[in-house]
DRENROLUM-702509 format. One record per atom (N, C-alpha, C): x, y, z; atom name; residue number from 1. Coordinates in Angstrom, 2 decimals, m for minus. Layout:
residues N
<site <X, Y, Z>, "CA", NUM>
...
END
This chain:
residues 104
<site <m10.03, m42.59, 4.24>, "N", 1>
<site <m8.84, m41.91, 4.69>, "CA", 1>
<site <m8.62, m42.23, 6.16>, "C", 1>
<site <m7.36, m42.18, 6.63>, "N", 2>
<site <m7.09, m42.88, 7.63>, "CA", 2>
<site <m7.23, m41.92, 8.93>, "C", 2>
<site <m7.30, m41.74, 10.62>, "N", 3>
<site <m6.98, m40.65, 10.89>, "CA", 3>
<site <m5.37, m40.15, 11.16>, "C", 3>
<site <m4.58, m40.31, 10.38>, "N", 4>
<site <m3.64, m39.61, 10.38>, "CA", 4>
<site <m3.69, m38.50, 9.26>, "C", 4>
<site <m4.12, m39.20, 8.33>, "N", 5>
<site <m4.64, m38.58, 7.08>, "CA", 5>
<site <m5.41, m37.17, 7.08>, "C", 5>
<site <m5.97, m37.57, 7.93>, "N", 6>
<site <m7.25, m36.51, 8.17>, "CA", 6>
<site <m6.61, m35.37, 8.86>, "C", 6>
<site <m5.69, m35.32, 9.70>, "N", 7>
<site <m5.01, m34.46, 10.30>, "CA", 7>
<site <m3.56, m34.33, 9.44>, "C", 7>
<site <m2.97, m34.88, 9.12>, "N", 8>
<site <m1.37, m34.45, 8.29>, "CA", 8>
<site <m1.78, m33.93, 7.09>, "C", 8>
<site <m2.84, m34.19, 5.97>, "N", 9>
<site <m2.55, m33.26, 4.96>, "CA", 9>
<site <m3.45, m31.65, 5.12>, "C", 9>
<site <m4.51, m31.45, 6.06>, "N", 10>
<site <m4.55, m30.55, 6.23>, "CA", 10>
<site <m3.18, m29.34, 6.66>, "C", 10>
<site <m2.93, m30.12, 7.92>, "N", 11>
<site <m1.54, m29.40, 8.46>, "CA", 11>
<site <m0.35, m28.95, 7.04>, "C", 11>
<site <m0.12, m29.91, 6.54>, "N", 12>
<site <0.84, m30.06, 5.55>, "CA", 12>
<site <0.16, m28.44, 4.82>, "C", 12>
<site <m0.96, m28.65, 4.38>, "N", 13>
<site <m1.68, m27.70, 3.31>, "CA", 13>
<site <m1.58, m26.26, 3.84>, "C", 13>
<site <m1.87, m26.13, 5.33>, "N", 14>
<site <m1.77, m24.71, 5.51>, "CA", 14>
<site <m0.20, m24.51, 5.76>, "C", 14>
<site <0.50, m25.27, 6.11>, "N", 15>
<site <2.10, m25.12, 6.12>, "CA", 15>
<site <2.51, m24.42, 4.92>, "C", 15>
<site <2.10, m25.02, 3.49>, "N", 16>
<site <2.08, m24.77, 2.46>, "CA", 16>
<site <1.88, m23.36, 2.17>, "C", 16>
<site <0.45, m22.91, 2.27>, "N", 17>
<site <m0.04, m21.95, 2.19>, "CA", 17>
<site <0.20, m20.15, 2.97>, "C", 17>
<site <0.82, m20.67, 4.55>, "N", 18>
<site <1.94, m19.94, 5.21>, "CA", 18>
<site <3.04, m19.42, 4.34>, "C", 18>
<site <3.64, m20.61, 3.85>, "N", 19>
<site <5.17, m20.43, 3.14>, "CA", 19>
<site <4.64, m19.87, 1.41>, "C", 19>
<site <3.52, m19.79, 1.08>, "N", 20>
<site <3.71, m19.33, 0.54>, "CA", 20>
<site <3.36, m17.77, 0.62>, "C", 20>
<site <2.19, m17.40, 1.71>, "N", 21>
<site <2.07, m16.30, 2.30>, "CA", 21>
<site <3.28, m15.78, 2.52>, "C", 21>
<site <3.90, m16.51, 3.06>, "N", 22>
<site <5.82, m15.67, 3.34>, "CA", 22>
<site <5.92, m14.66, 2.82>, "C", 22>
<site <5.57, m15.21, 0.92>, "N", 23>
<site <6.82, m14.36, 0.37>, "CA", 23>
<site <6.79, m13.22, 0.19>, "C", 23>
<site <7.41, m11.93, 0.12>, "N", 24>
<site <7.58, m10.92, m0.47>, "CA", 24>
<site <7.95, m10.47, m1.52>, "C", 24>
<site <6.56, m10.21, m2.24>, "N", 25>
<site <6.44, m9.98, m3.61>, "CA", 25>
<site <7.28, m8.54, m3.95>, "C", 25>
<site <6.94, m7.52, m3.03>, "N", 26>
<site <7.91, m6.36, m3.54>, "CA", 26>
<site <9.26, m6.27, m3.06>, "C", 26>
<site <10.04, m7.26, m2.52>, "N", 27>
<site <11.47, m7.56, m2.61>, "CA", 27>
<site <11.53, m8.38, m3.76>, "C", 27>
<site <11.20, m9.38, m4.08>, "N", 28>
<site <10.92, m9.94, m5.11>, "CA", 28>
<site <11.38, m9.10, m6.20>, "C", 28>
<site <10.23, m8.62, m6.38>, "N", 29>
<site <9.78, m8.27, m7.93>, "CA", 29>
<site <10.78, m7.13, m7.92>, "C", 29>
<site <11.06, m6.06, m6.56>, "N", 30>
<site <11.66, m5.49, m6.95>, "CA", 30>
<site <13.88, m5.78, m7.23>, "C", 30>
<site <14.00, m6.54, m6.42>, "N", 31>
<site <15.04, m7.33, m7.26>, "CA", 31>
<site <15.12, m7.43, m9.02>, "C", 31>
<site <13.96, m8.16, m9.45>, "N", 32>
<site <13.76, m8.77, m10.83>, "CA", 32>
<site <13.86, m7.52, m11.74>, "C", 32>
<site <13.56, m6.45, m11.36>, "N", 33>
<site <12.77, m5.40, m11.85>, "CA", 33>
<site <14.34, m4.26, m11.77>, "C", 33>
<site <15.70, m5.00, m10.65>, "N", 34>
<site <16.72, m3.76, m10.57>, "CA", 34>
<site <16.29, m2.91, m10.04>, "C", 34>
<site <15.65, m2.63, m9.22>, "N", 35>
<site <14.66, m1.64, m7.86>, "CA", 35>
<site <15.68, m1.60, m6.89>, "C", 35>
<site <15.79, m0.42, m5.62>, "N", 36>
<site <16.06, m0.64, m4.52>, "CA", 36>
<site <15.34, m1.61, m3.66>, "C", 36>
<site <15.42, m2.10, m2.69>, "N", 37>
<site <15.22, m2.82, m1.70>, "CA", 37>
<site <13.53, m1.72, m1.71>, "C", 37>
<site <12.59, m2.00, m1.05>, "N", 38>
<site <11.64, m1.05, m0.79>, "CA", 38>
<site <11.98, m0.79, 0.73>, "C", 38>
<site <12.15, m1.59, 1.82>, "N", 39>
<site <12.41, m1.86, 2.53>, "CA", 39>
<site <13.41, m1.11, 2.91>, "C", 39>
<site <14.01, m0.02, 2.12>, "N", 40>
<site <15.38, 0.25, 2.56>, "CA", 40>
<site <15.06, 2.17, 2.24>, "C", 40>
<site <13.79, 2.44, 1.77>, "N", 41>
<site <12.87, 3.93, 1.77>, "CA", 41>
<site <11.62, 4.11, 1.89>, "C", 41>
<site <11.01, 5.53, 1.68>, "N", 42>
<site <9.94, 5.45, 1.96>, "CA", 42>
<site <9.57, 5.18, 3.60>, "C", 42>
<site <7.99, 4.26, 3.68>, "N", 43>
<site <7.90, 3.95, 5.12>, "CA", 43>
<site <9.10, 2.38, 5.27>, "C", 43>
<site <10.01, 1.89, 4.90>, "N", 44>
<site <10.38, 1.22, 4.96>, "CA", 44>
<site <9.07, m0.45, 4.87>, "C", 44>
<site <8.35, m0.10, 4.36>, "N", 45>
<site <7.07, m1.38, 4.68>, "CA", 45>
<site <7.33, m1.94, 3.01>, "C", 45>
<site <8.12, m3.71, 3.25>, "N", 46>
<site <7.83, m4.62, 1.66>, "CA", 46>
<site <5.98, m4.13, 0.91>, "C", 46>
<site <5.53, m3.32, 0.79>, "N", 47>
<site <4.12, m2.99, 0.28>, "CA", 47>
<site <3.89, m2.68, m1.22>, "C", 47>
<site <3.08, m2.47, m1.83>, "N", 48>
<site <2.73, m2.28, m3.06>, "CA", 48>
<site <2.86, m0.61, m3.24>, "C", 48>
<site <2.51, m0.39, m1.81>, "N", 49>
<site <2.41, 1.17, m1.58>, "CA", 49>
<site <3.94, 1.95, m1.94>, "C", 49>
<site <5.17, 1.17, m1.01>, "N", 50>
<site <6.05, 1.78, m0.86>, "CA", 50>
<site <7.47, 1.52, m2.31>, "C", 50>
<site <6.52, 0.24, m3.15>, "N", 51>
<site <7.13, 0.18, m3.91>, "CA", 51>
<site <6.82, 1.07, m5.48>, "C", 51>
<site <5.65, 1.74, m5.19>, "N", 52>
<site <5.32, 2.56, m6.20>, "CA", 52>
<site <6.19, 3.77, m5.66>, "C", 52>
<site <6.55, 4.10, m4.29>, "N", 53>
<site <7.18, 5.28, m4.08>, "CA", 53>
<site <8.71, 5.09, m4.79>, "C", 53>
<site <9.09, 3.88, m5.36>, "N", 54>
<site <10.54, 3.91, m6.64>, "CA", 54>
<site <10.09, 4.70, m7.81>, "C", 54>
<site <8.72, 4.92, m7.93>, "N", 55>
<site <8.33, 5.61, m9.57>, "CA", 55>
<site <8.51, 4.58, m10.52>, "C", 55>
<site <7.97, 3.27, m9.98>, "N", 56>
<site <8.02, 2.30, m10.79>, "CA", 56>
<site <6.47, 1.55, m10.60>, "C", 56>
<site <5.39, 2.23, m11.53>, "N", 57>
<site <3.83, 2.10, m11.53>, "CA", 57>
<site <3.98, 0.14, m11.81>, "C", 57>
<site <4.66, 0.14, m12.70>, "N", 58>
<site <4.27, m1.48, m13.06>, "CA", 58>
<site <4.46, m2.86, m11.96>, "C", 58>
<site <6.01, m1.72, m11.21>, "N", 59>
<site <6.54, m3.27, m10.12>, "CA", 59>
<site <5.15, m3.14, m9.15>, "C", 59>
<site <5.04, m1.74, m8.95>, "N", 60>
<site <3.78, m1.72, m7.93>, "CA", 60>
<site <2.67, m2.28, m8.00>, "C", 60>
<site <1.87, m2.41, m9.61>, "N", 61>
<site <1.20, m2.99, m9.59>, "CA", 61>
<site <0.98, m4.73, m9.68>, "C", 61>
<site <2.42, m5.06, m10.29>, "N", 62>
<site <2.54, m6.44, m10.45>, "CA", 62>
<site <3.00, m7.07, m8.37>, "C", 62>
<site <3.20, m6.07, m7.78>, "N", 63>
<site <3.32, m6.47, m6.35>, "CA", 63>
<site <2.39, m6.91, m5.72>, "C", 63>
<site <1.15, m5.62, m5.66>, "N", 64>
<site <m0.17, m5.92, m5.47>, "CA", 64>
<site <m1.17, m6.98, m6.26>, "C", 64>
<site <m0.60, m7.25, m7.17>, "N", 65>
<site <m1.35, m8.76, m8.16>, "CA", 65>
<site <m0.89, m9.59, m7.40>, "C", 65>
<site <0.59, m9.96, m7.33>, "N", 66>
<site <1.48, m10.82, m6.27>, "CA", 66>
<site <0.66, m11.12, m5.27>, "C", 66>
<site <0.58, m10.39, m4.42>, "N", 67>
<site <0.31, m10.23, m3.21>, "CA", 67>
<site <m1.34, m10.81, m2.81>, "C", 67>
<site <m2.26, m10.00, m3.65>, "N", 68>
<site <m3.26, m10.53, m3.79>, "CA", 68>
<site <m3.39, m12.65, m4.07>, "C", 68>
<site <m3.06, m12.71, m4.88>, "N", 69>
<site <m2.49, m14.00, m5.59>, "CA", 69>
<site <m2.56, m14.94, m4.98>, "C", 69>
<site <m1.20, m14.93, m3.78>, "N", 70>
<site <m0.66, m15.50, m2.67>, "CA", 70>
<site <m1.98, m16.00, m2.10>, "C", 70>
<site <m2.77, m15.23, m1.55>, "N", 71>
<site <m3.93, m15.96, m0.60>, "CA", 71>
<site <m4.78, m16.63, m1.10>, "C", 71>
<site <m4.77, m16.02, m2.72>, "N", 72>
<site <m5.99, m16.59, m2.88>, "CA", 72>
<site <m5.72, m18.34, m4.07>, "C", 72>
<site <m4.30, m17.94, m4.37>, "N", 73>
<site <m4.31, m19.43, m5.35>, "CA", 73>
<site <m3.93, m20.33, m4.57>, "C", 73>
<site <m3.49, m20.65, m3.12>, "N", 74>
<site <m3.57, m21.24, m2.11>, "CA", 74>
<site <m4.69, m22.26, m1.80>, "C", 74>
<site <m5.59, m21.42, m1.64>, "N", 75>
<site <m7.50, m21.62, m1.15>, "CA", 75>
<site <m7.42, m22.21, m2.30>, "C", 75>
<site <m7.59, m21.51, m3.57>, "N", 76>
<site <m8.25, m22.34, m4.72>, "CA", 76>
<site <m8.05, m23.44, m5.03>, "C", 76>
<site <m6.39, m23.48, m5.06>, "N", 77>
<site <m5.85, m25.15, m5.15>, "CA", 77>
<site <m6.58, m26.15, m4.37>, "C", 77>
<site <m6.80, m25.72, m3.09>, "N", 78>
<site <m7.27, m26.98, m2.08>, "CA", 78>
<site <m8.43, m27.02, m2.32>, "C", 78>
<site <m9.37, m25.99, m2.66>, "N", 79>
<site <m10.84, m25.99, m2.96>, "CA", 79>
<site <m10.87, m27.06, m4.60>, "C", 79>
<site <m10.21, m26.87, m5.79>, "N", 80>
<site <m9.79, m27.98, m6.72>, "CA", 80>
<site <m9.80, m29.19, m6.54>, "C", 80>
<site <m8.17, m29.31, m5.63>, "N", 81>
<site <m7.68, m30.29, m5.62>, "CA", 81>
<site <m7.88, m31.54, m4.29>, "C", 81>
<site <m8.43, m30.37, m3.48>, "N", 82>
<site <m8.04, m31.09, m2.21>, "CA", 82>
<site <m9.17, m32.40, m1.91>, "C", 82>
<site <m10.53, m32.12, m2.76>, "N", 83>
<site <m11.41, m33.00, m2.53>, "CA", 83>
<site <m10.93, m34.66, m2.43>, "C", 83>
<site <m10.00, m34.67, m3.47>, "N", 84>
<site <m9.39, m35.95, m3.96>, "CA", 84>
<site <m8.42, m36.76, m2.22>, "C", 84>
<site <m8.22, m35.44, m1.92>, "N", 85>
<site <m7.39, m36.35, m0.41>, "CA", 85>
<site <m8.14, m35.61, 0.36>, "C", 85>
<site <m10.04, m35.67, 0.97>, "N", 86>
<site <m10.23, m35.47, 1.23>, "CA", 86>
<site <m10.65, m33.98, 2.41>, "C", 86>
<site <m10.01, m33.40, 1.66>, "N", 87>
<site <m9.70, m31.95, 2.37>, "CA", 87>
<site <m10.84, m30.71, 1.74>, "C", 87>
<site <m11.74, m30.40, 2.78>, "N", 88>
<site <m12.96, m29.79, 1.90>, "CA", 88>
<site <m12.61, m28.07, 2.62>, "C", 88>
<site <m14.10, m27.67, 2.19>, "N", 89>
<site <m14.10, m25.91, 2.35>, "CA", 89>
<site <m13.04, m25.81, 3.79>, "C", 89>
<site <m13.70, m26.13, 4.79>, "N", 90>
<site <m13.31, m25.85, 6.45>, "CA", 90>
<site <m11.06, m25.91, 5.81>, "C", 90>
<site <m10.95, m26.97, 5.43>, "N", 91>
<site <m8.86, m26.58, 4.60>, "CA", 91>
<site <m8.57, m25.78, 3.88>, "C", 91>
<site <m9.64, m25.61, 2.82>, "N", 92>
<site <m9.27, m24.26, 2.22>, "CA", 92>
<site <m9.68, m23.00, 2.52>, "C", 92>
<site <m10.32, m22.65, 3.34>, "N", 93>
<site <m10.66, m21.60, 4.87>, "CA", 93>
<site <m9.50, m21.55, 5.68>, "C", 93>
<site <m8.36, m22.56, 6.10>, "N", 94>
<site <m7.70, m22.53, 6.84>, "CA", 94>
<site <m6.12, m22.46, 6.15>, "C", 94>
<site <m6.14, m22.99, 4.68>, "N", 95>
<site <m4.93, m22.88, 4.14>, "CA", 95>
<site <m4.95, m20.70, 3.58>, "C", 95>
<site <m6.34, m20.54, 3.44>, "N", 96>
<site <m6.45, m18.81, 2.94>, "CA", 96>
<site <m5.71, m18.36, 4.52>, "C", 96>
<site <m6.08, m18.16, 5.47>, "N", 97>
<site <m6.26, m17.69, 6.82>, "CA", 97>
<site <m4.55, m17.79, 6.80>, "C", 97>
<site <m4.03, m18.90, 6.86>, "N", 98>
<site <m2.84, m19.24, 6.74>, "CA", 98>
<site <m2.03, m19.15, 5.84>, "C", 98>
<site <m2.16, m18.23, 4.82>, "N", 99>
<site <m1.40, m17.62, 3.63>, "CA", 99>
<site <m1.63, m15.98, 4.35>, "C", 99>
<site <m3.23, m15.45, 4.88>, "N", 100>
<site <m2.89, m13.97, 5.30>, "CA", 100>
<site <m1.64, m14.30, 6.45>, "C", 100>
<site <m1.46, m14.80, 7.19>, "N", 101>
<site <m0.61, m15.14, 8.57>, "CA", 101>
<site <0.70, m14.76, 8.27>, "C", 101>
<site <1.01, m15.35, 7.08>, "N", 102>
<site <2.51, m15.53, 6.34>, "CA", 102>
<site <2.84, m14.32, 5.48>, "C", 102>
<site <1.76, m13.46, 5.27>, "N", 103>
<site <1.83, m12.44, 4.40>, "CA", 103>
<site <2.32, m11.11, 5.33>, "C", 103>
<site <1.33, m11.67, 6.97>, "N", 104>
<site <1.87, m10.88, 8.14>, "CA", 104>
<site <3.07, m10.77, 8.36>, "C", 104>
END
């Protein structure tokens, strides 16, 4: 692997892993689900917490699966896949770290 290599698909990977940290599973889900915004009662916080305060046990819990998810099928992928383009534990340590970031 070349050194550009060595530095762009890591970068690329936690970029990845950020954006997918992004997302917000209980706007999300609660969209899918015909929910208010969570964001819009309660403590106003996108959370698993504030989306059980709709009285909707399932979006809440499928939020917190979400949510959980996010960090961790990130890591796993690169821990899988990443060997092949050389990207070991120390990328998928840094693509997890960089999915909590995005979750921030």
């Amino acid at each position: 692997m070349t050194g550009m290599q060595e530095t762009l698909f890591p970068l690329l990977a936690a970029i990845v892993g950020y954006l997918i940290g992004s997302l917000s599973f209980a706007v999300i889900i609660s969209r899918v689900m015909g929910l208010s915004d969570p964001r819009s009662y309660g403590s106003g916080n996108p959370g698993a917490t504030n989306v059980l305060r709709s009285g909707n046990k399932a979006a809440a819990i499928l939020t917190l699966v979400f949510d959980a998810l996010k960090g961790y099928l990130p890591a796993l992928a690169v821990a899988i896949w990443g060997p092949r383009l050389g990207l070991g534990e120390g990328t998928a340590a840094l693509v997890g770290l960089a999915a909590f970031l995005g979750h921030l």
